[in-house]
C-alpha positions in Angstrom: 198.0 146.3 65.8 200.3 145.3 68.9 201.2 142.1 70.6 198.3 142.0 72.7 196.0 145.0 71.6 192.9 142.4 70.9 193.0 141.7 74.5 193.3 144.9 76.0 190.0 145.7 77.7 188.7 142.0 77.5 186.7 140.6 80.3 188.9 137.4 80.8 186.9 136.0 83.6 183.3 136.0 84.3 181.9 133.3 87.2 181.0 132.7 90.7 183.5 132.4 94.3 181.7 131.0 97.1 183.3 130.3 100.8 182.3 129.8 104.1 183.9 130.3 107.3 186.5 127.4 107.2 188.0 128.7 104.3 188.3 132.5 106.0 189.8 130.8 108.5 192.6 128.7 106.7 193.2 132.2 105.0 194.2 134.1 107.9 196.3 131.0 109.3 197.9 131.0 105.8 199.2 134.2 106.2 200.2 134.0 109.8 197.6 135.2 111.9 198.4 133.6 115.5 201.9 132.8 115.0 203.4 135.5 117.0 200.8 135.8 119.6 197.7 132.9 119.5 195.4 134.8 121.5 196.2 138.6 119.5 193.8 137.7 116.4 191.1 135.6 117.6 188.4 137.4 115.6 190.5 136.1 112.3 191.6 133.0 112.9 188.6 131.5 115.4 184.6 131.1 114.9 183.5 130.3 118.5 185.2 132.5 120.9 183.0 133.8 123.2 182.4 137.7 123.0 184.2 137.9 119.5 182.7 138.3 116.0 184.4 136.4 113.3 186.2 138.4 111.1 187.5 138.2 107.5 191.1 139.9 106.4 190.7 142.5 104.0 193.3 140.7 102.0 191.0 138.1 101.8 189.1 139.3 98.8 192.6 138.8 96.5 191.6 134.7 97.1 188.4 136.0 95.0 188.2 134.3 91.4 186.9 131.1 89.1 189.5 129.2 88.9 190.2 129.7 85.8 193.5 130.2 83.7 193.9 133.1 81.6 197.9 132.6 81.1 197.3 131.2 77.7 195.6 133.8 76.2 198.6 135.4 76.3 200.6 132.7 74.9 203.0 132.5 78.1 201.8 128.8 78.6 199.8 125.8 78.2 197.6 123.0 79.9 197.0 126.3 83.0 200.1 125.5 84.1 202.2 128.3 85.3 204.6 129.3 82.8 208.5 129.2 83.9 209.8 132.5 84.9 206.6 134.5 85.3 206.3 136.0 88.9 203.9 138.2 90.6 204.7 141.8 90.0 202.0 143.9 91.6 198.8 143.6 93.8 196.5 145.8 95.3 192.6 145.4 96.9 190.2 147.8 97.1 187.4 147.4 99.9 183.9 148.9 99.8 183.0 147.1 102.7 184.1 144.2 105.1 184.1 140.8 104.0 181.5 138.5 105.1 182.5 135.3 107.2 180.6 132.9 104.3 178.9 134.2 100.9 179.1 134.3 97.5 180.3 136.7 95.1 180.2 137.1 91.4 183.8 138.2 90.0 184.9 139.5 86.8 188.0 140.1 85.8 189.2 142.2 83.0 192.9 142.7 81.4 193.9 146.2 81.5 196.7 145.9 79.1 200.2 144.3 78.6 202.8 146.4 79.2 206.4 146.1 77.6 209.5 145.9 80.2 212.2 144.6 77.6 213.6 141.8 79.6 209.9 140.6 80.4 206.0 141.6 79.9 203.7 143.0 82.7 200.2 141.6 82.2 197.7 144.0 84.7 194.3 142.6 85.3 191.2 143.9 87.3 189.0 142.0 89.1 185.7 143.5 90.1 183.8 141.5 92.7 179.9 142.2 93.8 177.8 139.7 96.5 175.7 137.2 95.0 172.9 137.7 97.1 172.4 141.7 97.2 174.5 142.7 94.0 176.0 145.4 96.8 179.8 146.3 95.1 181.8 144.4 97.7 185.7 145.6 96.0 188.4 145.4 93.7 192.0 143.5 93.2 194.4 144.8 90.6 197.4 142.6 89.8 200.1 142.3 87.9 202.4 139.1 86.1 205.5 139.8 84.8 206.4 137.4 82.1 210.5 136.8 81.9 211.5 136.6 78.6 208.3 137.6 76.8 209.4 141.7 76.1 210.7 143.8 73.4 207.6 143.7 71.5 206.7 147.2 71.0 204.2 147.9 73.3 203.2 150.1 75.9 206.5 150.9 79.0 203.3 151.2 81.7 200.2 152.4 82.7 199.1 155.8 81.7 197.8 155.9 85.4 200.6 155.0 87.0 201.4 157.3 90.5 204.5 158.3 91.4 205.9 156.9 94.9 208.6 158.9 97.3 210.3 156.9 100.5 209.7 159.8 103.3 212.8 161.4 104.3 212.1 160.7 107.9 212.4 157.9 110.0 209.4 155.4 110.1 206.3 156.5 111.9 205.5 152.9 112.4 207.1 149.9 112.3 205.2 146.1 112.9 207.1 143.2 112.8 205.9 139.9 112.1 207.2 136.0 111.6 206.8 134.0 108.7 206.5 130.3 109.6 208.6 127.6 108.5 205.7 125.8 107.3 204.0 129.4 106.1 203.6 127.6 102.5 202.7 124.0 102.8 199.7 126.3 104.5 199.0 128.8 102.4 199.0 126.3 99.7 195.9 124.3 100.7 194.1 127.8 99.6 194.7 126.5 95.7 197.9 128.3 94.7 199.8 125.1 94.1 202.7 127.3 92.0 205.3 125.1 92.1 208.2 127.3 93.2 206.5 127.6 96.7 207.6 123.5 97.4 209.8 122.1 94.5 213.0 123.3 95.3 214.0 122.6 91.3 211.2 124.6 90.0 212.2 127.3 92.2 215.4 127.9 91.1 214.2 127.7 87.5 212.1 130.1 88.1 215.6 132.2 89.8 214.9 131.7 93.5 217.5 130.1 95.5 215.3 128.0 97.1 210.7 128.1 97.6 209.6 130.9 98.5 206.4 131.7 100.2 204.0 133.0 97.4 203.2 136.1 96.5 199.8 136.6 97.7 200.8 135.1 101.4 203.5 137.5 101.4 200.3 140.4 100.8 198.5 139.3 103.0 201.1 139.5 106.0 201.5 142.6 104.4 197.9 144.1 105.0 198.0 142.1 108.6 200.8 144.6 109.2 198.8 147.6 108.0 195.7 146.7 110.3 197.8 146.4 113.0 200.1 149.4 112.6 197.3 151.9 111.3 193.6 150.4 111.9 193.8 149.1 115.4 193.1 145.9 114.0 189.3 147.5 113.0 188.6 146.1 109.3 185.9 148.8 108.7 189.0 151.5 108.6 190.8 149.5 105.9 190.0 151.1 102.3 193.0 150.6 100.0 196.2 148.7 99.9 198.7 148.1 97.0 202.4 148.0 96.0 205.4 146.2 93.7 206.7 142.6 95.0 210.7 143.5 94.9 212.5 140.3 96.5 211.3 137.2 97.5 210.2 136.1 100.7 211.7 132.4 102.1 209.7 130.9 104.4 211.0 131.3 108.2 211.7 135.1 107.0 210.7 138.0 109.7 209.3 140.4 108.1 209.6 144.2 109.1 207.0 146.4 107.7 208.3 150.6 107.5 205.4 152.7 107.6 205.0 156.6 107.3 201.7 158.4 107.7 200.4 160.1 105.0 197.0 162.4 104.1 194.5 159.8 104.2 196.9 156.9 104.7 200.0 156.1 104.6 203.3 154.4 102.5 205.2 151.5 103.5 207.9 148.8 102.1 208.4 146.0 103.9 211.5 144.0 104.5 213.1 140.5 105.2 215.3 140.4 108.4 217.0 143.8 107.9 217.9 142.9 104.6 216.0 142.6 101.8 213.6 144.9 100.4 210.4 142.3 100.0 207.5 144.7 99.3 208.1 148.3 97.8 206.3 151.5 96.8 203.2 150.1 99.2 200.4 153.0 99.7 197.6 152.3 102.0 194.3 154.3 102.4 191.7 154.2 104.6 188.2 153.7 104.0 186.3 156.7 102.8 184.5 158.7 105.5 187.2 157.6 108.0 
């Protein structure tokens, strides 16, 4: 038996997320809604503006879990605490439907598998997320750790399922470019990812950044802010899939340029730090079924 074979398949998280409209909104100021134009995304970042509906980002639903840490299971740390050198490798969300303004939700997360990269390990998990009060199959996030250090134990290279990506050999359809503040994670933070390389400037470089970064999961959000912009009109009920491979990191005080070519059903996109560093690659987007 491998590594990590018992836990391939395990349901690793099983619980309740509840939040209410305060917390929608912190999200969307977290990733930057408002900071390039205040009055562009009222419907995400404000509850009483006449003649607009609150609205949630799709991205939102990534925010979606217990609270519980899983990291241990895989023997990459102890205490919940973040291991040193593990960074966010992948993320995607799934939508069935847009995301109420206040609810509750019961989540449960599974781990696909472990997957062996040599210098590190890629743990993928699943999380499955349905509304408390209706059962109704709200959507999915799939995301991926990548544990420095913790390879070359036989396992799997990747997923069986993995889909090949191609950069169009055209120029973008699309491009949407948006500011990341200076403060972007002393924000995003108050969400609950306290990961200390976002704010301890030690931490950070142990972890191999020159300095904090914004986190991951901000950085995926401006991403899919991007995306609704560029492709949906802004109009959530369009949005059906978004995913791709964190490359470089993103500083805070970064502008970040997102490429985008149409595709059947969608569309690909990377996006990128001041003309210079690839951020966010191999990104596919679809839209919601029916559209």
């Amino acid at each position: 038996m491998g590594k990590y074979d018992h836990l391939a398949g395990k349901e690793i998280e099983n619980g309740y997320y509840s939040w209410d409209s305060d917390r929608a909104l912190l999200y969307a100021v977290g990733v930057g809604a408002g900071l390039d134009d205040p009055l562009r995304e009222l419907q995400f970042t404000t509850e009483n503006t006449p003649g607009v509906e609150q609205q949630v980002l799709p991205s939102f639903l990534v925010l979606m879990s217990t609270g519980g840490s899983w990291i241990p299971l895989l023997g990459w740390g102890e205490g919940g605490q973040s291991p040193v050198g593990m960074v966010h490798g992948e993320q995607s969300v799934t939508l069935a439907r847009p995301i109420p303004p206040r609810g509750r939700a019961h989540v449960s997360r599974v781990l696909i598998d472990v997957y062996d990269k040599g210098s590190g390990a890629l743990a993928v998990t699943e999380t499955r997320v349905t509304l408390a009060d209706t059962g109704a199959y709200l959507g999915s996030a799939r995301m991926s750790l990548f544990g420095q250090g913790q390879g070359n134990f036989g396992g799997p290279r990747r997923p069986e399922d993995e889909q090949p990506w191609h950069q169009p050999g055209r120029a973008p359809d699309v491009t949407v470019s948006l500011p990341v503040g200076l403060n972007q994670s002393l924000i995003y933070r108050l969400l609950g990812d306290r990961t200390l390389h976002g704010t301890d400037p030690a931490r950070a470089r142990a972890d191999g950044f020159a300095r904090p970064v914004f986190f991951g999961l901000g950085t995926f959000g401006v991403a899919g802010r991007a995306l609704l912009r560029g492709l949906c009109g802004e109009d959530i009920s369009r949005f059906g899939t978004m995913g791709g491979r964190f490359s470089k990191p993103v500083f805070p005080g970064d502008r970040l340029d997102a490429l985008i070519w149409h595709t059947e059903g969608g569309a690909v996109f990377q996006l990128w730090a001041n003309n210079e560093r690839l951020v966010f690659d191999r990104g596919i987007f679809c839209y919601q079924a029916g559209i």
